[in-house]
C-alpha positions in Angstrom: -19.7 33.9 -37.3 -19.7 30.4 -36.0 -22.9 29.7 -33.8 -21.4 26.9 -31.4 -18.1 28.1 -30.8 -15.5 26.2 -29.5 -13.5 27.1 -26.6 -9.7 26.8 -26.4 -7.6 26.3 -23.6 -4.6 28.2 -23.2 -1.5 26.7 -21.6 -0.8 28.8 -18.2 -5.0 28.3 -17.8 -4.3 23.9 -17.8 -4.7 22.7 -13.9 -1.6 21.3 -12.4 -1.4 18.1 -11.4 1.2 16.8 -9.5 1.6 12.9 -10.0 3.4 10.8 -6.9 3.9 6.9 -7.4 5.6 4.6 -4.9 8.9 3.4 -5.9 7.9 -0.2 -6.3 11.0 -2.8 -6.4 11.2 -6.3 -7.1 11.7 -7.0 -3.3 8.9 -5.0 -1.9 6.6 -6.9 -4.0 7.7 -10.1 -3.0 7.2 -8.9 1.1 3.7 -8.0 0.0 2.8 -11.2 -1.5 4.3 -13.0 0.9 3.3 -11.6 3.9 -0.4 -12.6 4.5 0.9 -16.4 4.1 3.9 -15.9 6.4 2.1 -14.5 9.2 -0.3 -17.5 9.1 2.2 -20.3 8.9 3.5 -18.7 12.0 0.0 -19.0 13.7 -0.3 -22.2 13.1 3.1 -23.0 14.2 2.9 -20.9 17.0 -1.0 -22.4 18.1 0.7 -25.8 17.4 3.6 -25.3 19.7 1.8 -23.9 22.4 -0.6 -26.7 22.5 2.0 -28.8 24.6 2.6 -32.5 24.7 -1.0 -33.4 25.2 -3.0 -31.3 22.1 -6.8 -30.7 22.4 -6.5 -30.9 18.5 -4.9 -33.4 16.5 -2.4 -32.4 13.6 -5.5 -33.4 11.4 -7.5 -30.4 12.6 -4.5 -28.0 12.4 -3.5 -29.0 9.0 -7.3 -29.0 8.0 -7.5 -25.5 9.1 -4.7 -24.3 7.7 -5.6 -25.3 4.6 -9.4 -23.7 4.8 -7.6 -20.4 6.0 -4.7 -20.2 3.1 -7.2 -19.1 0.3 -7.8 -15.7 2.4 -4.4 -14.8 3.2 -3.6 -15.2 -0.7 -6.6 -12.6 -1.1 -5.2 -10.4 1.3 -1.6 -10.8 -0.3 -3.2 -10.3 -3.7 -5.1 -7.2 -2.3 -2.2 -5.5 -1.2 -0.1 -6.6 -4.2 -2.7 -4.9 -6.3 -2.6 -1.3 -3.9 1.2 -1.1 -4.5 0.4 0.0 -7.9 -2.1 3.3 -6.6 -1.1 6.7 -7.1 -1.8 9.8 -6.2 -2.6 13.2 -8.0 -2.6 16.2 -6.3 -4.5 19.2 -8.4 -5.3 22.5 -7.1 -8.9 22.2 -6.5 -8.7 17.9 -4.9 -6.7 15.0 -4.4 -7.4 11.9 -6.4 -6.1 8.8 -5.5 -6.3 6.0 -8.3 -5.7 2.4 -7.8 -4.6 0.1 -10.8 -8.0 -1.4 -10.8 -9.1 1.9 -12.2 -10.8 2.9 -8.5 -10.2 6.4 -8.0 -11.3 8.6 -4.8 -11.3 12.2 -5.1 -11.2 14.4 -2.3 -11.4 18.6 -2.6 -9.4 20.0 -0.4 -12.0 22.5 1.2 -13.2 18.8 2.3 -10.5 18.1 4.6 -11.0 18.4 8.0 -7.4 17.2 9.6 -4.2 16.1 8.1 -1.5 14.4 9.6 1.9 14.5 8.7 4.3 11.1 9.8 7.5 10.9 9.3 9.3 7.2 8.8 12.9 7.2 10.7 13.8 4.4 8.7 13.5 5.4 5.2 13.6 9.1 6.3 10.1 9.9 4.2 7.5 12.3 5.0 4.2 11.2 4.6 1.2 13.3 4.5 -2.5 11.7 5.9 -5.9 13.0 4.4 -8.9 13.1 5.8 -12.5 13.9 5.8 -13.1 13.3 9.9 -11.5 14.8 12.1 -11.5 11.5 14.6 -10.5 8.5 13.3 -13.9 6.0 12.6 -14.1 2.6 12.1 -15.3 0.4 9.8 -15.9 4.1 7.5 -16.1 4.3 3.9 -14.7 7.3 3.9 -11.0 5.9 4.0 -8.1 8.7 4.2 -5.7 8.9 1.1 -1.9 8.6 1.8 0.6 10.5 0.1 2.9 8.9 -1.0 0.1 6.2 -1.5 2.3 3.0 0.9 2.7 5.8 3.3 4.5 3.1 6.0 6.9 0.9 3.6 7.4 3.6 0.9 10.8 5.3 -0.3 9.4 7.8 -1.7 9.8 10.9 -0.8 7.5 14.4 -2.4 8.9 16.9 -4.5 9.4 20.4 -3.8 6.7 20.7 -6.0 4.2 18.7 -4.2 4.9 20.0 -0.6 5.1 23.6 -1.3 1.1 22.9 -2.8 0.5 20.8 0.2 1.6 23.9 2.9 -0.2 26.1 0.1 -3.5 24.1 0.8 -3.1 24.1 4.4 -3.1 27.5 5.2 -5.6 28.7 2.6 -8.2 26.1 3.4 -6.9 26.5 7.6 -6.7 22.6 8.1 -6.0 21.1 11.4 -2.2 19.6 11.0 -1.5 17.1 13.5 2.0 15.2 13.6 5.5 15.4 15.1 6.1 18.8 16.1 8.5 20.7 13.8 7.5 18.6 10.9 5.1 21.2 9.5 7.4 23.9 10.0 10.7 21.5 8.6 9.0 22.1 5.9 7.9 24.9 5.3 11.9 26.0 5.9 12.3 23.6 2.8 9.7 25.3 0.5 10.6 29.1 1.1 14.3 28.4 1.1 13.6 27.7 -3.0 
């Protein structure tokens, strides 16, 4: 008999894990790394404008500025170019959210103390919010993980799959739900109609 035996896995014993991704396009990453630039040209335009005929400043100062100020909006355009590639895992025992830096935050859903559930008219996604507070905090390092991970620009919309673990979670573990009324129970219409 073997002294250190070695335990196999069987199949219907693996965890499941539920992978969701933004749908990441060509354009959206251009309005990402655009965007932190954009907004401050606009500042400076706008601060220039509103200076009037007789400016405090000179150009000089305006230009100078703008130039001292450009390196951190391409940070912050690099930033979020770099978060449109997180995902997010759902398993049965957390919620891992990994970045394509190789950052990953787990949280276990006995953890969560509120989850909110937004839903974007325009793209018609629902987005799910995860949280370990139950008030928003700021400057905390506990951030909450979106699902899908650009929960406010993103197309994506959850599988069957994922929800019906989601509503799963939510009444086993009894966490708060706070949203759009009807949203919850939307879907939960959508999971037991399957």
């Amino acid at each position: 008999m073997d002294p250190n035996p070695v335990e196999v896995e069987r199949p219907d014993k693996q965890e499941k894990r539920i992978i969701i991704e933004p749908n990441v396009t060509l354009k959206s990453r251009l309005m990402v790394i655009l965007f932190a630039p954009a907004i401050l040209v606009l500042c400076v335009i706008g601060a220039y404008r509103t200076l009037g005929e007789t400016p405090p400043v000179s150009l000089d100062f305006v230009l100078g500025l703008f130039f001292i100020a450009s390196p951190f909006a391409f940070f912050i355009s690099y930033k979020l170019w770099k978060g449109l590639g997180t995902k997010v895992i759902l398993t049965d025992q957390k919620i891992v959210e990994k970045t394509t830096s190789g950052k990953e935050q787990n949280l276990y859903w006995s953890a969560i103390k509120k989850i909110s559930i937004i839903k974007n008219n325009k793209t018609n996604c629902i987005h799910f919010v995860f949280s370990r507070k139950k008030r928003v905090v700021p400057f905390s390092s506990d951030s909450p993980i979106h699902c899908p991970p650009d929960a406010f620009s993103s197309t994506t919309n959850l599988s069957e799959e994922a929800t019906s673990l989601i509503l799963n979670k939510i009444d086993l573990y009894k966490i708060p739900v706070k949203g759009e009324s009807g949203l919850l129970e939307e879907l939960a219409k959508k999971g037991s109609s399957d």
